[in-house]
C-alpha positions in Angstrom: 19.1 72.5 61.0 17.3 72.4 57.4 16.7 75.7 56.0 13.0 75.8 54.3 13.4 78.6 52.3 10.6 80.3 50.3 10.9 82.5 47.5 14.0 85.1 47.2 15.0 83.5 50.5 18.7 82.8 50.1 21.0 80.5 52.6 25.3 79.8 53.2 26.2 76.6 51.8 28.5 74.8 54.6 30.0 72.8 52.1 30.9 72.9 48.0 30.4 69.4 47.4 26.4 68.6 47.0 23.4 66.7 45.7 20.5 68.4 44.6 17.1 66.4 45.1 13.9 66.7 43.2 11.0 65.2 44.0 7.8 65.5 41.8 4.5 63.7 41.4 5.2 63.1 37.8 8.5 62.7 35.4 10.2 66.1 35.3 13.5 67.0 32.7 15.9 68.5 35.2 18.9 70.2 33.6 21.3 72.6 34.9 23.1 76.1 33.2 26.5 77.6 34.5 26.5 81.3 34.7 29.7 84.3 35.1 29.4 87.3 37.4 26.8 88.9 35.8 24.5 85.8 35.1 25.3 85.2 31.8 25.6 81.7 30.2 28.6 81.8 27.8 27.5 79.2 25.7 26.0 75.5 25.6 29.3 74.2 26.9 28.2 76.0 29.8 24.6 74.0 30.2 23.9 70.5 31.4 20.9 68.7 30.0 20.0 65.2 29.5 21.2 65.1 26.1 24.5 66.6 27.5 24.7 65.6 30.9 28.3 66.3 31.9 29.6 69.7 33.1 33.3 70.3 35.2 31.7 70.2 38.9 28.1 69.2 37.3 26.0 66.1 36.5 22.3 65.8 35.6 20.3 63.3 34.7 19.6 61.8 31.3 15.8 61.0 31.2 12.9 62.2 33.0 12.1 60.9 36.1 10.0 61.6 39.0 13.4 61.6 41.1 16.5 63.3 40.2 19.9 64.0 42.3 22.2 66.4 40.9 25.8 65.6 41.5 27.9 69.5 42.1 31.3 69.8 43.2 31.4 73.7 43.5 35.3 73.8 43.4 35.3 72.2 40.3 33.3 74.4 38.1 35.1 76.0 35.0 37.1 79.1 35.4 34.4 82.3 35.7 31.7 80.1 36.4 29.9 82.0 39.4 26.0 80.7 39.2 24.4 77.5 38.5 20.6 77.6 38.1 18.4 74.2 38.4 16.3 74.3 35.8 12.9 71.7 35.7 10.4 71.6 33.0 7.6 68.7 31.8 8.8 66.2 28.7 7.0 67.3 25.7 4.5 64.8 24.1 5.1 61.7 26.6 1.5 61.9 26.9 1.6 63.3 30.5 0.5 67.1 32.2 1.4 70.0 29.8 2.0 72.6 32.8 2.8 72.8 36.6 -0.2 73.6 37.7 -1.5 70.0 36.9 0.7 68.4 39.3 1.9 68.6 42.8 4.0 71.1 43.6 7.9 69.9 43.0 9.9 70.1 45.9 14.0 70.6 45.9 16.2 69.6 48.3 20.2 70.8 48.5 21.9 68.2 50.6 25.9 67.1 51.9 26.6 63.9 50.1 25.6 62.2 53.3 22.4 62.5 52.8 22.1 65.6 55.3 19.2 68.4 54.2 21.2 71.7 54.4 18.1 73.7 52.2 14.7 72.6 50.9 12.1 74.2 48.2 8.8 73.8 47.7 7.7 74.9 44.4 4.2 76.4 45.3 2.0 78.5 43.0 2.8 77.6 39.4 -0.2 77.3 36.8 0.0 77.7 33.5 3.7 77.3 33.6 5.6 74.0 31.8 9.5 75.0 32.8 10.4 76.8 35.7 14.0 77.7 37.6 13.4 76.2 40.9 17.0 77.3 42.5 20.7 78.5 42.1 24.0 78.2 43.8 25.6 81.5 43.7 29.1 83.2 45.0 28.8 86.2 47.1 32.8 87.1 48.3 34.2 83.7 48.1 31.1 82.0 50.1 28.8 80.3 48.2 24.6 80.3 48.9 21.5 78.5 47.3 18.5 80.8 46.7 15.0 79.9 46.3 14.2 81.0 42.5 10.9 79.4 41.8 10.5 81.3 38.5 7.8 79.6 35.9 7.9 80.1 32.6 4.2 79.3 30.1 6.7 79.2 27.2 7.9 76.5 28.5 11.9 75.3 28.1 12.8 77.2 25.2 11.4 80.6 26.7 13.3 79.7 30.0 16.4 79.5 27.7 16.3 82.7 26.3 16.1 84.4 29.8 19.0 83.0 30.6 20.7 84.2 27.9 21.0 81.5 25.8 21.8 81.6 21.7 19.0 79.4 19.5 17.0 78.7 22.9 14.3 76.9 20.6 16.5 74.8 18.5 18.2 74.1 22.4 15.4 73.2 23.9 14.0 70.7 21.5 17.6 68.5 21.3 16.7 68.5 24.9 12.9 67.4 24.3 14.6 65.0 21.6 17.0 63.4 24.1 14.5 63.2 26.9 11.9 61.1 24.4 14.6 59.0 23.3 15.0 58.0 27.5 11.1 57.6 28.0 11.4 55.3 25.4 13.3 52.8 27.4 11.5 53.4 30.2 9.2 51.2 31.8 6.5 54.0 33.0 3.9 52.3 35.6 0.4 53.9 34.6 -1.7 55.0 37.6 -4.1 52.8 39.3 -7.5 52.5 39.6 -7.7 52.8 43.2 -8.8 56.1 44.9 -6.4 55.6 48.0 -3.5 55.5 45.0 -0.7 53.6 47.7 0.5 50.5 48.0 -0.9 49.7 51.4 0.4 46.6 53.2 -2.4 44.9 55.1 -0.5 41.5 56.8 0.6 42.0 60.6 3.8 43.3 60.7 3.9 44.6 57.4 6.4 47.4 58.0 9.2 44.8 58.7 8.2 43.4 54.8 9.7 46.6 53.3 12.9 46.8 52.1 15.5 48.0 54.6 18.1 51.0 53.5 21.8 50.3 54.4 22.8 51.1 57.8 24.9 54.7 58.2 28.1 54.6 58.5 29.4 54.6 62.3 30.9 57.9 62.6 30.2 61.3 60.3 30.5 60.9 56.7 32.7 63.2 54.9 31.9 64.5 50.8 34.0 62.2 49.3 32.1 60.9 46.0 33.3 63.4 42.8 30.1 64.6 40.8 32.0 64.7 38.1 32.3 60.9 37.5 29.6 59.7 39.2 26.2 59.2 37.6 22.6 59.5 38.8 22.4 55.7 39.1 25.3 56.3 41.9 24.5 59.4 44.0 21.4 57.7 45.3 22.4 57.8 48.6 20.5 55.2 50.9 17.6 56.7 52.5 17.6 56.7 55.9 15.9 60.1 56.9 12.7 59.2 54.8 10.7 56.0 55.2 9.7 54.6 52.1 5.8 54.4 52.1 4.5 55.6 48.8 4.9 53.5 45.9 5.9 55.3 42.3 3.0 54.1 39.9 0.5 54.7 42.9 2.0 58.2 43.6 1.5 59.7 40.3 -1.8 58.2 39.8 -3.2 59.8 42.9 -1.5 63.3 41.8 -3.3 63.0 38.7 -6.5 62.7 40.1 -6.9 66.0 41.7 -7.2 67.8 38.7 -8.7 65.2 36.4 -11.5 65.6 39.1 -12.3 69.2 39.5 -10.6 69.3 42.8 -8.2 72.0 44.4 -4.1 70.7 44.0 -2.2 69.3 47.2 0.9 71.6 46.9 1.6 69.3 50.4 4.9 67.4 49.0 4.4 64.0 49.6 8.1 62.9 51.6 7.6 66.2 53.7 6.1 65.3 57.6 4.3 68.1 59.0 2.5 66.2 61.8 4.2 63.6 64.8 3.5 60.3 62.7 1.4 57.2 64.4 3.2 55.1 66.3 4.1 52.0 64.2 2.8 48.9 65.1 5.0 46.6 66.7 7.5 44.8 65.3 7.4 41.2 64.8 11.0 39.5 66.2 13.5 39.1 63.5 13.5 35.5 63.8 9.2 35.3 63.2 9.3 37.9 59.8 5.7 38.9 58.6 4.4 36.1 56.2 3.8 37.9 52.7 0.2 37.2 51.0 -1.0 37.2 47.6 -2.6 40.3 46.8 -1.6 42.3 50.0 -2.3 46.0 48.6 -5.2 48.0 47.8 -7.8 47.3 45.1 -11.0 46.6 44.4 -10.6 42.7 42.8 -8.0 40.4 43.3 -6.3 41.1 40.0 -6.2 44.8 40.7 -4.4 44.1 44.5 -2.0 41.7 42.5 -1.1 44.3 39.7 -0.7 47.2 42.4 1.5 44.6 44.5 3.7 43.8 41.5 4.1 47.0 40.8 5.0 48.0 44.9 7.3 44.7 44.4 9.1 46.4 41.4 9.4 49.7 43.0 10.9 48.0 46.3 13.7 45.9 44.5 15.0 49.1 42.4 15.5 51.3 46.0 16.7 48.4 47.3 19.1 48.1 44.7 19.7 52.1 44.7 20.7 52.4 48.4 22.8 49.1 48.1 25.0 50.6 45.4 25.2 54.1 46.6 26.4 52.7 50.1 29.1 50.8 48.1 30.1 54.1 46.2 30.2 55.6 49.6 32.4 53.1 50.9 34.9 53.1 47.8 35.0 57.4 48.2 35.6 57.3 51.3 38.7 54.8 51.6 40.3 57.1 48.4 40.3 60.0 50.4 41.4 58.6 53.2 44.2 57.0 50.9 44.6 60.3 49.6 44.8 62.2 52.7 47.4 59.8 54.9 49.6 59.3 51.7 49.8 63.0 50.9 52.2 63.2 54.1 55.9 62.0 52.5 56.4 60.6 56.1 53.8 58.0 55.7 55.3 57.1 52.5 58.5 55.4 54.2 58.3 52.3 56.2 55.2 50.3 56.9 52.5 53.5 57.7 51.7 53.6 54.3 50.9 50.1 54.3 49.0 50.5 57.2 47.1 53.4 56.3 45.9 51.2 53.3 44.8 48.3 55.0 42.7 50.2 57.3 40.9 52.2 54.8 40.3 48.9 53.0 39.2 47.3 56.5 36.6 50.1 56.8 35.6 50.3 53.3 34.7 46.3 53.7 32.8 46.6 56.6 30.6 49.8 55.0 30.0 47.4 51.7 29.4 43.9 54.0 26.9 45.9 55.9 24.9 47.2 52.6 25.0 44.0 51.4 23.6 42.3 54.2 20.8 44.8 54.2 20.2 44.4 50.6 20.4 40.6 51.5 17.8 41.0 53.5 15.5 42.8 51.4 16.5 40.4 48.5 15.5 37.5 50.7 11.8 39.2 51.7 11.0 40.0 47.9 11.8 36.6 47.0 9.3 35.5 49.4 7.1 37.4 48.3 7.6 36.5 44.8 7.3 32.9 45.7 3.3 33.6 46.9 2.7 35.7 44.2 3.4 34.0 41.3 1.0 30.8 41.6 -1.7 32.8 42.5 -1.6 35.5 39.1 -4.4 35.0 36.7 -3.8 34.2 33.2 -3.5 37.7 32.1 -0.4 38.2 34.6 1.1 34.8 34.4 3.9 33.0 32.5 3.2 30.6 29.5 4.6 27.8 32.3 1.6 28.4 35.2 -0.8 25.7 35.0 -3.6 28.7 35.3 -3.3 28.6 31.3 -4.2 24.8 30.8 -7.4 25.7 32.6 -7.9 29.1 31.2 -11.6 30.6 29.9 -11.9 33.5 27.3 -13.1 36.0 29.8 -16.2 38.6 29.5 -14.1 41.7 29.8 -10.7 42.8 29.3 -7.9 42.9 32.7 -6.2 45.4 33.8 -3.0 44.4 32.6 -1.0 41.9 30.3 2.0 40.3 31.1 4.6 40.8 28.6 8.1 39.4 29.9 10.2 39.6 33.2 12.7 42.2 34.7 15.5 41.3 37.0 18.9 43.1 38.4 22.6 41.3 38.6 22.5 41.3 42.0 19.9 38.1 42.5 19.1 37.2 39.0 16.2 34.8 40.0 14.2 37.1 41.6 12.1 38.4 38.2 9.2 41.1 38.4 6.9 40.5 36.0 6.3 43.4 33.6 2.9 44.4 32.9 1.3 46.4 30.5 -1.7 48.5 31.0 -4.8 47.1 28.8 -5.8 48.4 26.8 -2.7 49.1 25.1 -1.5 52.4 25.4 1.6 52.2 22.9 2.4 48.9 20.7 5.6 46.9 20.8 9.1 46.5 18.8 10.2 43.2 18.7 13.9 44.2 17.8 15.7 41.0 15.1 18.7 42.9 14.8 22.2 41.0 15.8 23.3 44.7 17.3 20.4 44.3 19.5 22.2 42.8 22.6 24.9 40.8 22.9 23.2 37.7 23.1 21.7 38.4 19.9 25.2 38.8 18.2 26.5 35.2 19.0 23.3 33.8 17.2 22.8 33.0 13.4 20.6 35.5 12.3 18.0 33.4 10.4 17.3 31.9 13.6 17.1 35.2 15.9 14.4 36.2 13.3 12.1 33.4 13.6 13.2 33.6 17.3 11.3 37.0 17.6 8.5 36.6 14.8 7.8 33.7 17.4 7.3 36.3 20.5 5.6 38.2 18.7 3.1 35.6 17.7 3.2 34.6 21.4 2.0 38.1 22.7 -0.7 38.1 19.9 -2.7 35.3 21.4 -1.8 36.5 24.8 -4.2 39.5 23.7 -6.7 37.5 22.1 -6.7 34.9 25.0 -7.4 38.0 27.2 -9.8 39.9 25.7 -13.7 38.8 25.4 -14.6 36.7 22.2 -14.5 39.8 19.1 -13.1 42.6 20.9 -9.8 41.8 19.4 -8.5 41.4 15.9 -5.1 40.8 14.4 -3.7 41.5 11.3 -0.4 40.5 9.9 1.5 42.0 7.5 4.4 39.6 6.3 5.6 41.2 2.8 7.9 38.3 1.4 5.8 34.8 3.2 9.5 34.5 5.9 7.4 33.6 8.7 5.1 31.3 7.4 6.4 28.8 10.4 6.0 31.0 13.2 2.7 32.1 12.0 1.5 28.8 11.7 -0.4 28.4 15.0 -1.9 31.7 14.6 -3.2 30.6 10.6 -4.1 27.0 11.7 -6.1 28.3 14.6 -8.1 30.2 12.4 -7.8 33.2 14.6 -6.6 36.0 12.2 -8.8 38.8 10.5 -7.5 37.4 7.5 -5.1 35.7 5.7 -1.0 36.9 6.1 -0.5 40.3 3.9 2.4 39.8 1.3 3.8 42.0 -1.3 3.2 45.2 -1.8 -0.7 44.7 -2.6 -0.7 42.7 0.6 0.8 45.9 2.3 -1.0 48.4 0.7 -4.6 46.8 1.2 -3.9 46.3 5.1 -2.5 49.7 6.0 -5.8 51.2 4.0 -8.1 49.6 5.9 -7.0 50.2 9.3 -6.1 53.6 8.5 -9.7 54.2 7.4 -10.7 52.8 10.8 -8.7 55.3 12.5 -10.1 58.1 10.5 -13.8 57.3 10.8 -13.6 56.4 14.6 -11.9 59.8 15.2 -14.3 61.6 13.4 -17.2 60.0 15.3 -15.9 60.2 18.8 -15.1 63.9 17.8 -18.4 64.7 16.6 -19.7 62.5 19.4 -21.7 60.5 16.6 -20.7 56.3 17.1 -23.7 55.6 16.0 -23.5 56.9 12.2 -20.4 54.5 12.0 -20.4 52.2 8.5 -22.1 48.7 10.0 -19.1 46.8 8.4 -16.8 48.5 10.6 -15.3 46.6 13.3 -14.9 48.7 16.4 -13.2 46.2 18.3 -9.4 46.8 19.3 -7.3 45.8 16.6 -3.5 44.4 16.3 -1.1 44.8 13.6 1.6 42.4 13.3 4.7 43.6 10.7 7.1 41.0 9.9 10.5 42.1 8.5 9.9 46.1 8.1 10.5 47.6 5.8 10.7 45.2 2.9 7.6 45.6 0.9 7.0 49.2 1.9 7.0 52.2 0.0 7.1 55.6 0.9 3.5 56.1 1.3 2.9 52.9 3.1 5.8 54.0 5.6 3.3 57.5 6.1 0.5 55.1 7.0 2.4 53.0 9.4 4.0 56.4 11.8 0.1 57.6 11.1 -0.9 54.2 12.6 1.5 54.8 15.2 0.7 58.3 16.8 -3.0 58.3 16.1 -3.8 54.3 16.5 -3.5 53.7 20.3 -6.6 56.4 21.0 -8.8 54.7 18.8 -8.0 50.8 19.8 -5.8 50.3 16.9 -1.6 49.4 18.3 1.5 48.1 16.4 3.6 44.8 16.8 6.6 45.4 14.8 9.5 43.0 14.0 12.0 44.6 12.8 15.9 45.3 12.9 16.5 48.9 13.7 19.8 48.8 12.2 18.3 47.8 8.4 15.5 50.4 8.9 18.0 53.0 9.3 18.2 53.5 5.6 15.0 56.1 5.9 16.5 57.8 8.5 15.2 60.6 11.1 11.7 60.1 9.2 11.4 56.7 11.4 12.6 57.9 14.2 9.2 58.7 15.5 8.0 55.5 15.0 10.7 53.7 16.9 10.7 56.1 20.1 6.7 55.4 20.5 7.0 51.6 20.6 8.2 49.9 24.0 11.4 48.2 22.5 11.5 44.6 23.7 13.6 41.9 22.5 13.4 37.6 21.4 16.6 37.1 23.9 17.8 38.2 27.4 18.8 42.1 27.2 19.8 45.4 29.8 17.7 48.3 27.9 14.8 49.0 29.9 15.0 51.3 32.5 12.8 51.8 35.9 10.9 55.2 36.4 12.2 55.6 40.0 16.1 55.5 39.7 16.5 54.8 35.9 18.7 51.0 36.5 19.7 49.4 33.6 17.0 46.3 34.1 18.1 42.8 32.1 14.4 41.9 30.1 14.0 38.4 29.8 11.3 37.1 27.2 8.4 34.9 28.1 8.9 31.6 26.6 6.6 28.3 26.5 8.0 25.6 27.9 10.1 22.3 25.7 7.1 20.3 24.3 4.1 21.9 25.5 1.2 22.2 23.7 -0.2 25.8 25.8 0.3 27.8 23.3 -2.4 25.7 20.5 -4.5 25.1 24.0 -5.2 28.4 24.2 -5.7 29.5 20.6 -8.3 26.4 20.0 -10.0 28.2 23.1 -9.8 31.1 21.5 -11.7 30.0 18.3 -14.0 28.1 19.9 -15.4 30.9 21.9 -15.5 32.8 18.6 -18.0 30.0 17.5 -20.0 30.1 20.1 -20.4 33.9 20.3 -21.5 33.6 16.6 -18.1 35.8 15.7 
């Protein structure tokens, strides 16, 4: 049975080779320190973090997630190593809660590598706490235990540090801050929804046969067999199959959020934890009749905000798919190596043909574990794709690709959607079935459009004029995207384009008329530009702060406002390279958002003073690359642009629609 330990409670570990499970209502840095006999740590070799995530016997995770499973292999932990303590504590400056008591209470889990709960730990009763050592793994006369720790700390990582005994605990704990922003900035982080229930609620009859399936278990007891040390947290998700998968991850954090943003008391209840008999399900419709999916089949109060939850249940749904499919297969390849291992490790199997038996049946059972994951995950595959099908001619504009007739017939609208469509995400295992990527409107960070030939590979094998104007083009794309979507005068874009390169892509946007004014070159260009919308962003913070819009100059325009930089940094000085990270971190809370084009690898030259800059714009690139990650098991997810189809004319369509409303609203 599963131990529920509270705090101080301690419990025998059956086994040495474990996953430890953390489940939270928002991202959480999850991190690990090794200690001897007396519960010292001996040094940073001896601490796992997501910077370093890699320890004898010890793997953590290397962003922050809402999700983590630790890999240990107890028998493998360096010589004196007697205690490990799991250590949790909130990213700084992502722009999310600052302490514990803001969020559900985390909940631990210490499970076999089967998926088994041998101990669980609810986290209750934090506050003003922002790190906190939730458990440790401890040796008591050659018998190892987990106790329930459950110690907060309001000085956050760093404070938590230098209890354990760690040397420089500040300069520690920001490498770890450093390395955790650098992973949030590849991740694709849903925003909460608008919806009070918060879930992704299917409505069509027989809805719980639409949701993906986890593998089947294996027929007979699974034995430990992965090794923590070399597996990653992309492959120790194990499939689940004690849990049903109800809650989607965007909807889950919204609806922890709301508690405290509205005065209520905090559900410490942990979300995955059943306390009650659930309803009976409904009844299943027969495998060869599978529910029908429907456009807009989750909760909202328009169409568009059903569609954008449903995307984002869609997205959630292929990467657990994906997760239990590939942690079966790990399970499968473990398994036949120790069995391998075990029946070759007697010399007389080593003579004759029972060597070359043992092998072929461990290779028998090992194909039948991964044929059955992958007709699970075919199924699943086959339901999404379905579902994708019906979704995708029925998104509005906002949502859609340039290559949906809902653009030829599109109107400027009177207010802004929830959400823009900026490209498509997909996973090797069934390429054509892309989720749309949204972004939250209005903008809550801007975008890199990365020109660099390191960028990806695909990148590398083109000539690098032409990868330039390649992205210069998407960018120019997404700009009338946002104007297209935004009511006629609520949205301005500048461009900033120091030397006159991408006077071609630019073109629509110039001929259209649609521009605050004309391209920015050379340093005056630059200067002049950055000025201005600085100055907006210091008199609209001032006013909002002294709760005085009204005494705003009548020649400001209060509208949300675009900045397009072509080729950064040539053309800017030091001082204009101050403005632009100003523009950056203060911009976004006052309407104003970046669209930089730019090749990392040339803007190296100013160093760590950019760095900044690049971690606070979603990195996106003019070809087909694998650098976003997903904010429920961090896959490796292959972006894929959106591009206007050979010889249409959608793109000048939309921006004449664009100017005419303009005219007509006397802008």
């Amino acid at each position: 049975m599963t131990a529920e330990l509270v705090r101080g409670q301690n419990h025998t570990l059956p086994q040495t080779r474990l996953e430890i499970r953390v489940s939270a209502g928002t991202p959480v840095v999850a991190g690990a320190t090794l200690g001897d006999e007396r519960g010292t740590v001996r040094g940073i070799e001896w601490i796992a973090h997501p910077g370093s995530p890699q320890l004898p016997g010890l793997e953590v995770s290397q962003q922050a997630a809402a999700d983590h499973r630790l890999a240990v292999d107890l028998e493998a932990l360096p010589a004196g190593a007697h205690r490990v303590t799991v250590l949790l504590a909130l990213p700084v400056g992502a722009g999310g809660p600052v302490r514990f008591g803001a969020v559900p209470a985390p909940f631990v889990a210490v499970t076999g590598l089967d998926g088994t709960e041998i101990a669980t730990f609810t986290l209750t009763d934090l506050d003003a706490e922002s790190a906190v050592s939730a458990l440790e793994l401890y040796r008591r006369q050659d018998a190892w235990k987990v106790r329930a720790v459950g110690q907060g700390y309001a000085g956050g990582l760093a404070e938590m540090l230098a209890d354990q005994g760690v040397r420089d605990p500040a300069a520690l704990a920001g490498s770890i801050q450093e390395a955790v922003t650098r992973g949030l900035a590849r991740s694709v982080a849903p925003p909460p929804p608008r919806t009070p229930e918060g879930d992704r609620v299917r409505h069509a009859t027989g809805s719980a046969d639409h949701r993906p399936t986890a593998p089947p278990p294996p027929p007979e007891p699974p034995e430990p067999l992965t090794d923590p040390a070399t597996t990653g947290p992309e492959h120790t998700t194990q499939p689940h199959t004690t849990q049903p998968h109800t809650t989607s991850g965007p909807a889950a954090a919204g609806a922890s959020a709301a508690g405290p943003s509205a005065g209520g008391p905090i559900n410490y209840a942990h979300p995955r934890r059943q306390h009650a008999a659930p309803p009976s399900p409904p009844p299943a419709a027969p495998p060869a009749q599978p529910a029908q999916p429907v456009a807009g089949d989750a909760t909202g109060w328009s169409m568009d905000e059903r569609l954008y939850n449903q995307i984002w249940g869609m997205f959630e749904d292929l990467a657990r798919a994906v997760a239990a499919y590939r942690s079966a297969v790990d399970f499968a390849e473990s398994r036949m190596d120790q069995e391998l291992d075990r029946a070759l490790s007697d010399p007389r199997n080593r003579i004759g043909g029972a060597g070359d038996r043992a092998r072929e049946a461990a290779r028998a059972k090992r194909d039948e574990l991964a044929s059955r994951a992958r007709e699970a995950l075919d199924r699943d595959l086959a339901q999404l794709a379905a579902e994708a099908a019906v979704v995708e001619p029925a998104l509005p504009a906002a949502y859609a690709g340039w290559g949906n007739p809902v653009w030829h017939a599109h109107r400027i609208p009177m207010e802004i959607p929830m959400a823009l469509r900026i490209g498509d995400l997909h996973l090797p295992e069934r390429a054509d079935l892309r989720i749309p990527l949204l972004v939250r409107l209005p903008l809550e960070r801007g975008m890199w459009v990365d020109s660099g030939r390191t960028a990806s590979e695909a990148a590398a094998l083109m000539d690098t004029d032409r990868l330039r104007r390649l992205a210069m083009e998407t960018a120019v794309a997404h700009a009338a995207r946002l104007l297209a979507v935004y009511p006629p005068g609520e949205f301005a874009v500048h461009v900033i384009d120091p030397a006159g390169s991408a006077a071609g892509p630019l073109a629509p946007l110039v001929e259209a008329g649609v521009l605050a004014g004309p391209p920015a070159a050379g340093p005056g260009g630059v200067a002049s530009v950055l000025a201005h919308l600085t100055r907006r962003v210091d008199l609209v913070q001032m006013a909002v702060r002294a709760r005085a819009a009204d005494s705003l100059p009548p020649d400001l325009d209060t509208g949300e406002q675009l900045l397009v930089v072509n080729d950064f940094p040539h053309g800017f000085d030091d001082r204009a390279v101050t403005q632009l990270r100003y523009l950056a971190d203060e911009g976004p809370a006052v309407g104003v958002h970046l669209l930089m084009v730019a090749d990392r690898e040339e803007a190296s030259a100013y160093g760590p003073v950019l760095d900044p800059l690049w971690r606070s714009l979603l990195r996106i690139t003019p070809v087909a690359d694998s650098h976003l990650a997903d904010p429920w098991v961090g896959h490796a997810w292959t972006y894929e642009p959106l591009t206007i189809p050979p010889g249409s004319h959608v793109l000048e369509q939309v921006l004449a629609a664009v100017a005419a409303a303009r005219r007509a609203a006397g802008r």
